[in-house]
C-alpha positions in Angstrom: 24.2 -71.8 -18.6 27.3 -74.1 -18.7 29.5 -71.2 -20.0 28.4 -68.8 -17.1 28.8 -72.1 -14.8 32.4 -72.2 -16.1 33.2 -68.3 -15.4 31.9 -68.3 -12.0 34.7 -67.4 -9.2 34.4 -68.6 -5.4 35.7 -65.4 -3.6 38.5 -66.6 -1.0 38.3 -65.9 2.1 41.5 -64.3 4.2 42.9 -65.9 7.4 40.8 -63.0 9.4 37.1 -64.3 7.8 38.6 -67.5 9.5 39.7 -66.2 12.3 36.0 -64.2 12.9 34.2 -67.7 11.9 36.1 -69.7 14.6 36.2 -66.9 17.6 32.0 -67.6 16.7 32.2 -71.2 16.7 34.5 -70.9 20.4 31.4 -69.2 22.5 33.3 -67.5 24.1 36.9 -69.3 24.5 39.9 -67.3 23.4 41.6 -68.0 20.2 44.6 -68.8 21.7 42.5 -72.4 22.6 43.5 -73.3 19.2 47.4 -73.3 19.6 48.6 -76.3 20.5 52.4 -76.1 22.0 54.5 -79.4 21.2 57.1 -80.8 23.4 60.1 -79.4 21.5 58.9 -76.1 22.0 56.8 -75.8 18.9 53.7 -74.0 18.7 51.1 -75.4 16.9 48.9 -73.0 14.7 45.1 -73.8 14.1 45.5 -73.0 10.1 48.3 -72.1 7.4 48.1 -70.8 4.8 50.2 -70.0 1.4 50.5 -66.2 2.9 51.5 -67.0 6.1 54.5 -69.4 5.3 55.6 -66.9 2.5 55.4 -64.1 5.7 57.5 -66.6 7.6 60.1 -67.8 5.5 60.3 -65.5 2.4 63.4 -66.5 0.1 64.7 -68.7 2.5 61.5 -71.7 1.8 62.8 -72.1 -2.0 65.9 -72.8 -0.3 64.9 -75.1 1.9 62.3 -77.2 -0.9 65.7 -77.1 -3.2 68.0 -78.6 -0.4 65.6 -81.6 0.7 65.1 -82.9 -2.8 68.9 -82.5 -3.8 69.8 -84.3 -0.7 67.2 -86.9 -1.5 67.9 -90.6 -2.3 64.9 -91.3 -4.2 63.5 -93.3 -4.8 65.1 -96.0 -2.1 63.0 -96.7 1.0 64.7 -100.4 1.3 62.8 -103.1 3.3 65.1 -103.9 6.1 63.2 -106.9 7.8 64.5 -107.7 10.8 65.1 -111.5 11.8 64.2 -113.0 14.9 65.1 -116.6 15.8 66.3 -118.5 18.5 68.5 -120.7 17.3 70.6 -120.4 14.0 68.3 -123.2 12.3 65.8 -121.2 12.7 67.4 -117.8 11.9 68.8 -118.7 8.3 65.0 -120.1 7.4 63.2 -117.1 8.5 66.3 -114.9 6.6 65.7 -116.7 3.2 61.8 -116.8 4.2 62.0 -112.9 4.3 64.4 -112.3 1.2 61.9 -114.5 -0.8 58.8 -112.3 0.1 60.5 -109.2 -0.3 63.1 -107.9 2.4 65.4 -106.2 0.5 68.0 -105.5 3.5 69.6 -108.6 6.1 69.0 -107.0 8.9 70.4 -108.3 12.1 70.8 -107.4 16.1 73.7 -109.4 17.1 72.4 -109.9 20.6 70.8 -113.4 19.8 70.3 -116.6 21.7 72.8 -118.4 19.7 76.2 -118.4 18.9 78.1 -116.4 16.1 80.2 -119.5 15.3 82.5 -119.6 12.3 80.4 -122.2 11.0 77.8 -119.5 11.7 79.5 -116.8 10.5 80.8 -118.7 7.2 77.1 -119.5 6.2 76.1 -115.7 6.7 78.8 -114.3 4.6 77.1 -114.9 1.1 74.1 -113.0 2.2 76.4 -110.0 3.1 78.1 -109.9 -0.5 74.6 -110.2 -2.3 72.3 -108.3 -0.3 72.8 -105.1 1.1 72.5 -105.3 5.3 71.7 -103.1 8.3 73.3 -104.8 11.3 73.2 -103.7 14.9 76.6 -104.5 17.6 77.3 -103.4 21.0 80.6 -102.6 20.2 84.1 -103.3 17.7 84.6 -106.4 19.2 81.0 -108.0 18.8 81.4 -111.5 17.5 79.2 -110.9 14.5 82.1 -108.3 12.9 83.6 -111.7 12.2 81.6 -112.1 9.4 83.7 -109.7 7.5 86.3 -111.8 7.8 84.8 -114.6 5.9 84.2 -112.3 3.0 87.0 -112.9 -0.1 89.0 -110.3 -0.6 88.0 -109.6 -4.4 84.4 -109.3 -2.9 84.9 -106.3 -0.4 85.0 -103.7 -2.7 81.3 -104.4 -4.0 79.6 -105.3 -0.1 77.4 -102.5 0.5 75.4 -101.8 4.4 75.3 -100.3 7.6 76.7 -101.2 11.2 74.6 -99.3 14.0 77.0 -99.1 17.0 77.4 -96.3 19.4 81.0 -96.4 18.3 82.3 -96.4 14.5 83.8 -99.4 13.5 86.4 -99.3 11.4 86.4 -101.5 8.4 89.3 -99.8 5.8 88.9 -103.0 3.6 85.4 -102.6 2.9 84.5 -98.5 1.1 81.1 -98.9 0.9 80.3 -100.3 4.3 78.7 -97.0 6.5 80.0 -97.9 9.9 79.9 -94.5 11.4 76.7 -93.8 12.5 74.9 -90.8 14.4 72.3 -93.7 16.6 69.4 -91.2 18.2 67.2 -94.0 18.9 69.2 -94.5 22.2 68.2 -90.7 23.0 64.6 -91.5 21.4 63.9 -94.3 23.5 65.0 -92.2 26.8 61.8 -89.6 25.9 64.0 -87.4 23.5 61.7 -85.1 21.2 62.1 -84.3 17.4 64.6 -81.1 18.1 66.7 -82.7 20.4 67.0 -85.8 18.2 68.4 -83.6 15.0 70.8 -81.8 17.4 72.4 -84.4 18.9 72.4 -86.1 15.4 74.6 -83.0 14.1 76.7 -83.4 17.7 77.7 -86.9 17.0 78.4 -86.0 13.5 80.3 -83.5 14.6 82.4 -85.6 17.3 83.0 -88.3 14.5 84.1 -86.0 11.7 86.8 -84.6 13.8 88.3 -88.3 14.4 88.7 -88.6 11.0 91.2 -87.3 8.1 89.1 -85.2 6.0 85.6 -84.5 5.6 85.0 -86.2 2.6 86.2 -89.8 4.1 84.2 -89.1 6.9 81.0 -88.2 5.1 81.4 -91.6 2.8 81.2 -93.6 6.3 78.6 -91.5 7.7 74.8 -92.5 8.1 72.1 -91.2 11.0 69.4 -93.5 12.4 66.3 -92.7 13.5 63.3 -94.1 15.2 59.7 -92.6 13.6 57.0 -92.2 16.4 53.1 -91.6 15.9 53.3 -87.9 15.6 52.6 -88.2 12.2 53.3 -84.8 10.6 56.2 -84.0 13.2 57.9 -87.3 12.0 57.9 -86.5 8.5 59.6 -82.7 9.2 62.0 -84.6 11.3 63.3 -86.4 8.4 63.6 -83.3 6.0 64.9 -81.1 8.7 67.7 -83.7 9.1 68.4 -83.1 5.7 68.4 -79.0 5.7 70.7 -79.2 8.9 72.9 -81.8 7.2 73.3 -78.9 4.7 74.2 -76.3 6.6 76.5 -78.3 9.3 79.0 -79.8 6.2 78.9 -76.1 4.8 80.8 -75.4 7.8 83.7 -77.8 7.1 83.6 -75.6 3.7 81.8 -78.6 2.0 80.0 -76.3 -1.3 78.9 -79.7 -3.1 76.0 -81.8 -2.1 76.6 -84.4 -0.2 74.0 -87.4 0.0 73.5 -89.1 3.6 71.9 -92.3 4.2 69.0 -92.0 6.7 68.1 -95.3 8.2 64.7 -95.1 10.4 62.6 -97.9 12.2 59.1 -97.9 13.8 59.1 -96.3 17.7 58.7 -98.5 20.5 57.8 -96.0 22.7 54.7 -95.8 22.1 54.3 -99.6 21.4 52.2 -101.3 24.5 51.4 -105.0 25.4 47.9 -104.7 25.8 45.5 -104.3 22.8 48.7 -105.6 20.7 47.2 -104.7 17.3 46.9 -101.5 17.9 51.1 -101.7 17.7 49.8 -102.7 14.1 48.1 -99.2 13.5 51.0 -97.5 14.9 53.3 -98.8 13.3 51.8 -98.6 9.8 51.1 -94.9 10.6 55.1 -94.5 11.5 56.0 -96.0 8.2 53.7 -93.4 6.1 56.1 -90.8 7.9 58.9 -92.2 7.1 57.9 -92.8 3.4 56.3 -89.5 3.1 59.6 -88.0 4.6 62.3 -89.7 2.7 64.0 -92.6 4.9 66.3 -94.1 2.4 66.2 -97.7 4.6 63.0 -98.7 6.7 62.3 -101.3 9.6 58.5 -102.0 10.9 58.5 -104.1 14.1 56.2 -106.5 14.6 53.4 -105.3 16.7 54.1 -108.1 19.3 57.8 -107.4 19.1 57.9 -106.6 22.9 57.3 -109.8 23.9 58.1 -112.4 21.4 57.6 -112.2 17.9 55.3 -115.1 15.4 56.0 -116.3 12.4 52.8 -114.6 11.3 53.6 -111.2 13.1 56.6 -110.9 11.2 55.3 -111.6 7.3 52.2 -109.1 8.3 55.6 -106.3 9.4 56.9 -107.0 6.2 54.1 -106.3 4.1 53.2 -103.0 5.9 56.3 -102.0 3.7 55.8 -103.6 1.1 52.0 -102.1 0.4 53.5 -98.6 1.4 56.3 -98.6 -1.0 54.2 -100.1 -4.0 50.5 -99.0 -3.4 50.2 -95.3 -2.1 52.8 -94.4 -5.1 54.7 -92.2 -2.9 58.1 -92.6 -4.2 56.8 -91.0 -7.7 57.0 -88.0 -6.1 60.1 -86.4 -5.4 59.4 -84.8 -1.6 55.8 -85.4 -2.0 55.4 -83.1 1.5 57.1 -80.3 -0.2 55.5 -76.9 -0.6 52.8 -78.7 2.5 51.8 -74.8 4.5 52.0 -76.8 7.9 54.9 -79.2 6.9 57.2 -76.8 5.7 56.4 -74.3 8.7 57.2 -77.4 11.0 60.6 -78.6 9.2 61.7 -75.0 9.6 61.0 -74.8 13.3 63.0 -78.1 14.1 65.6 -76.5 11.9 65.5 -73.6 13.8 65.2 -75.2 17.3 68.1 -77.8 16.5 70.5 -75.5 15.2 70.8 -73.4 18.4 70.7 -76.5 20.6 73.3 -77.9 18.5 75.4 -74.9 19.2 74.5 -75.0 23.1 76.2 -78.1 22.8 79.6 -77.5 20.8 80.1 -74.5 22.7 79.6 -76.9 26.2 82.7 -78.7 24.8 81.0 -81.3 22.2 78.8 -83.5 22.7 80.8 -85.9 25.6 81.3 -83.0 27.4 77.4 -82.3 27.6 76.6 -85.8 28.3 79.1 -86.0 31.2 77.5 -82.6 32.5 74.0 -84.0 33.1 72.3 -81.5 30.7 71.8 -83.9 28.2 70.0 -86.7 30.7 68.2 -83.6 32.1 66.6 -82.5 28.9 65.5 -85.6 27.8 63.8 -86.1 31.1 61.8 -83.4 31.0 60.6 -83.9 27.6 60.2 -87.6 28.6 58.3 -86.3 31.9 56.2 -83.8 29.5 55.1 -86.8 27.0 54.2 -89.2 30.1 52.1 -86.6 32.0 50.4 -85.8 28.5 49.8 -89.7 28.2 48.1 -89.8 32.1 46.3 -87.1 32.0 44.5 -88.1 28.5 45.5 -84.9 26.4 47.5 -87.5 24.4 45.6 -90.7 23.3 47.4 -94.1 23.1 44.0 -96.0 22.1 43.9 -99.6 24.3 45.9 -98.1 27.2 44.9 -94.8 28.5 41.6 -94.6 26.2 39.0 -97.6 25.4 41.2 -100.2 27.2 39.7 -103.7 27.1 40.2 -105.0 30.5 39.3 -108.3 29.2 42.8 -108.6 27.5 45.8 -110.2 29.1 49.2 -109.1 30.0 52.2 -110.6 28.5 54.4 -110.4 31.7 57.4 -111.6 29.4 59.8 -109.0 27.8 61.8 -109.0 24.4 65.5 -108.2 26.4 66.4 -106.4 23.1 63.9 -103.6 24.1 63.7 -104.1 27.8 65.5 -100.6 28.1 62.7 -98.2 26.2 61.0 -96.2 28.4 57.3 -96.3 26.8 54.6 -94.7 27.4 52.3 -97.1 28.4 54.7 -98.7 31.0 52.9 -97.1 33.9 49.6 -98.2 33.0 50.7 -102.1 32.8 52.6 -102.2 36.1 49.8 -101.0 37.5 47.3 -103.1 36.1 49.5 -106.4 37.0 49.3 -105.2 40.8 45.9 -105.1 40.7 44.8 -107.9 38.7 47.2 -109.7 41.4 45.5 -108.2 44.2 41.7 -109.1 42.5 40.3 -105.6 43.6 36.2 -105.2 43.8 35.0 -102.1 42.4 31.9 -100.5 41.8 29.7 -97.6 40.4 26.5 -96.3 41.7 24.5 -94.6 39.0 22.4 -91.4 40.9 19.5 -90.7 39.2 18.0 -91.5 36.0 19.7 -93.9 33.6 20.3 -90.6 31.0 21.5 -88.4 33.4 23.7 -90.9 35.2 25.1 -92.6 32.0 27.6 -90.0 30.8 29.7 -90.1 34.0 29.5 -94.1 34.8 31.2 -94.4 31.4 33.3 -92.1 31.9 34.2 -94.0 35.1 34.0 -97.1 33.6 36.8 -95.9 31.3 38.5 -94.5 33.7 39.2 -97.7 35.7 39.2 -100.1 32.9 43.1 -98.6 32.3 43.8 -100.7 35.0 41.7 -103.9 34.0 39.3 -103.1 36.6 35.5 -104.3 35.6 33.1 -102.5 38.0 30.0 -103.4 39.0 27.0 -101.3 37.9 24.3 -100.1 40.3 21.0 -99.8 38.0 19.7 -96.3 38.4 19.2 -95.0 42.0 17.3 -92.0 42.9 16.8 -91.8 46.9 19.7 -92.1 49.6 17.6 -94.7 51.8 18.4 -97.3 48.0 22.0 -95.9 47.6 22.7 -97.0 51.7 21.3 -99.9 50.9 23.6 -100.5 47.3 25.9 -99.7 49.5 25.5 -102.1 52.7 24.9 -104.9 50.1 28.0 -104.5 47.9 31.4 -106.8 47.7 33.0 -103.7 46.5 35.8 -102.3 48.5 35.5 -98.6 46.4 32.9 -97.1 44.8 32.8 -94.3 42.7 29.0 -92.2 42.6 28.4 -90.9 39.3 25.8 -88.9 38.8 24.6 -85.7 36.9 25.6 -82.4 38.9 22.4 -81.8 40.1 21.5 -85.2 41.5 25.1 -85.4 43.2 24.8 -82.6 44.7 21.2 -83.2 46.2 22.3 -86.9 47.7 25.7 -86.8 48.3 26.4 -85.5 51.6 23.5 -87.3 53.3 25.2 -90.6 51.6 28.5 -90.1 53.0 26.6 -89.8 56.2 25.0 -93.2 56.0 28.0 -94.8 54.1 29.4 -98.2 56.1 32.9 -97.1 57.0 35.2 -99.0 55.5 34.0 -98.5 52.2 36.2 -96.3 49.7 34.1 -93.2 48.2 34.7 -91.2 45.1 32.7 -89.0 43.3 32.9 -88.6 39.9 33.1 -84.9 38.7 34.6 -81.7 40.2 32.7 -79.8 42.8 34.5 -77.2 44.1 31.9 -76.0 46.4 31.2 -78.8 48.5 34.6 -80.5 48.1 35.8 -79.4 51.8 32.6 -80.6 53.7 32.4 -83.8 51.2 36.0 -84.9 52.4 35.2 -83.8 55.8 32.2 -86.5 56.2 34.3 -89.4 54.7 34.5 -89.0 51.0 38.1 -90.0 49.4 37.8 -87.9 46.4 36.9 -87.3 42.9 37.1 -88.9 39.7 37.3 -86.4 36.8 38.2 -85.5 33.2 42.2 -84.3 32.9 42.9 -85.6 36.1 46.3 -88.0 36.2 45.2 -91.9 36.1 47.9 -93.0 37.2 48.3 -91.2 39.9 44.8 -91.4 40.8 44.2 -95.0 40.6 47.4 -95.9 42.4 46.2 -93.8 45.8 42.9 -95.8 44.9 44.8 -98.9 45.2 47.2 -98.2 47.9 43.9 -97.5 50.1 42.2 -100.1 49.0 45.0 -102.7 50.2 45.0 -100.9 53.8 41.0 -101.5 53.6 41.9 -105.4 53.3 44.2 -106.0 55.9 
């Protein structure tokens, strides 16, 4: 029997038996549900298959699998641990604290509350000449450049980092210093998406090469930054698209050998929030995967209270996300461990494809200046910015303890990290909002029509709904005639009310409510009912609470009419 075991064969079943077995499974939705179109202009398939990528790509996916591991600097993935101190006491404990328990980079934003004295400066030096560093300045004449000049001379030749600066910096002395740098986090934390990040990333490349004397000097100076956000499979073709662009933009300065370029990443802070903070914690452990998986060569988690003020304890628990990553998933024994993925090598391919010709919309608009100083740049992140935000509102993108099981019980940091004041996140809207009307002290309500089990479903929803906003409403228990809800009603401190109810018993005791209603009360419904909407808001309803309907912009009306209500 085991022998006949051992000979059986599973017939496999082709994309159509797939396609048949999930039309079923839709009752009656079209297949085209399943597609899922991303922000850069992506279209999402429902399954892929070996077939289907070989159909897509042909010869041209051996060439692509060949050029991301060549171009690969594994295995690296450097901890880069950022300090954060507020005097310089504390900055050169936390620096040793962090080199001691495994940072591997010094990695510094200049824009501190201290001083970069010479005495300062002098003390720093060492760490730059035996660690290798990542340091972020505004521009060439930052104060913290200084410490180069503290370095002996028979000690340049062996320092080793990175300067992020919108601007290269030009440090002749120093050969293995990368001080040019292609930055897209600025663009990142505007709303950019994956494609435009990669083109712009070839456009500043391609404004920097051209200042310089050859390729080859400029490509040993080069590096590209980039922040990983929570699309988790998008982040990781990001990184090896980079690296299959990177190929084909130096083979247009006639570059034939393969040319290695440091990518230097960071956990996004756009999607970071200051409510539910260690959820930040998941996020960013998620984002570091990514950027493992996808082959940053030097790596920065954020603290998941980094938005307001980081903690001792914060920081070491940043560190070790890293840490475990790099040494416990064994990722870095794998040479492109997401190569040959179906779905991750269709994905790299379309951000190679959709970069490339935006990257050429932009050198033939005069570079990359040129298109800045036209508007079209500011205009496409925008709308990509505008198409994230909406997706965030509307709930058909999840940011868990914001938009989606939010604890109203939590409470808002109102102070800001001034290093990251400028991101425009996600969850922004949401925490203005709620400061307003946790100011304001709102009263709000739900009366449950019906039985508890048919009434449950939508007063949760509800619930939900206005506990994005810290709002706690009161909860009628279960009412079933209008002669009870006018009474609820009468009897209430709420100033709005939402009725939630199942379909049938809204529609049965709704209009006769509204008729009874005391009149300065604010009514909702929750639900669409497209039948009776007109005469509903006729008799004195406000409007309805319902399932891809915009929170924000729902709940600020909400609050706007409650605060005419009060005066």
């Amino acid at each position: 029997m085991s022998t006949n075991m051992k000979n059986i064969e599973f017939e496999k079943p082709a994309y159509s038996d797939w396609q048949d077995a999930a039309i079923k499974a839709l009752k009656g939705k079209p297949f085209e549900s399943l597609f899922t179109a991303t922000s850069e202009g992506v279209t999402l398939q429902p399954l892929y298959t070996q077939e289907s990528l070989l159909e897509k790509l042909g010869d041209e996916l051996d060439r692509q699998v060949a050029t991301i591991r060549s171009l690969q600097n594994s295995p690296v993935f450097q901890v880069a641990q950022q300090v954060h101190a507020d005097t310089s006491e504390a900055f050169f404990a936390q620096l040793e604290d962090s080199l001691a328990r495994g940072n591997e980079v010094v990695t510094i934003d200049s824009r501190v509350q201290f001083e970069w004295t010479d005495e300062v400066l002098a003390k720093l030096a060492p760490y730059f000449s035996e660690y290798s560093f990542k340091i972020t300045v505004n521009n060439a004449q930052d104060p913290l450049l200084a410490v180069f000049d503290q370095i002996a001379v028979d000690q340049q030749q062996t320092v080793k980092g990175f300067i992020v600066s919108q601007d290269p910096i030009s440090l002749e002395a120093f050969p293995n210093v990368r001080s040019v740098n292609a930055d897209t986090t600025t663009y990142h934390y505007q709303g950019a998406n994956a494609v435009q990040e990669l083109a712009y990333a070839l456009a500043l490349a391609a404004k920097f090469a051209e200042q310089e004397e050859n390729f080859e000097v400029f490509s040993k100076k080069f590096f590209v930054t980039f922040a990983i956000d929570t699309q988790f499979f998008a982040e990781i073709a990001k990184l090896r698209a980079f690296k299959v662009l990177w190929k084909a933009f130096s083979s247009a300065y006639g570059v034939a050998e393969t040319i290695k370029i440091p990518t230097v990443a960071e956990t996004s802070l756009r999607s970071f929030a200051k409510l539910d903070i260690y959820v930040n914690l998941l996020r960013s452990s998620n984002e570091a995967l990514s950027a493992l998986i996808g082959g940053a060569d030097v790596f920065t988690v954020h603290p998941h209270d980094v938005l307001t003020k980081p903690t001792e304890q914060s920081i070491r628990i940043a560190r070790n996300v890293s840490l475990i990553l790099k040494e416990e998933t064994n990722v870095l024994k794998v040479t492109d461990p997401a190569g040959g993925s179906y779905f991750i090598e269709s994905l790299t391919a379309d951000f190679v494809k959709e970069a490339w010709a935006l990257f050429l919309t932009i050198e033939a608009a005069g570079g990359i200046d040129a298109y800045t100083a036209s508007g079209k740049l500011a205009e496409e992140i925008e709308i990509s910015y505008q198409s994230r935000i909406q997706a965030v509102q509307t709930r058909k993108q999840s940011l868990i303890g914001t938009n989606i099981y939010a604890n109203p019980a939590d409470v808002l940091e109102h102070d800001t990290n001034p290093l990251f004041g400028y991101i425009k996140r996600i969850a922004a809207p949401f925490e203005k909002l709620r400061a307003e009307v946790t100011a304001a002290d709102m009263k709000t309500a739900i009366l449950a029509l019906g039985t508890l089990k048919s009434s449950k479903p939508r007063a949760d929803f509800v619930a939900g709904f206005l506990n994005t906003v810290g709002l706690v409403p009161e909860k009628s228990e279960p009412i079933t005639t209008v002669e009870e809800a006018v009474a609820w009603l009468k009897a209430t401190e709420a100033k709005y009310v939402v009725i939630a109810g199942s379909d049938e018993d809204t529609k049965a005791l709704v209009a006769a409510i509204l008729a009874e209603k005391p009149a300065h009360l604010i009514v909702d419904v929750a639900g669409k009912f497209k039948d009776e909407e007109q005469a509903w808001l006729a008799n004195g309803l406000n409007g309805f609470i319902f399932a891809g309907q915009n929170i924000i912009e729902k709940l600020q009306s909400v609050f706007t009419s409650m605060k005419e209500v009060q005066r």
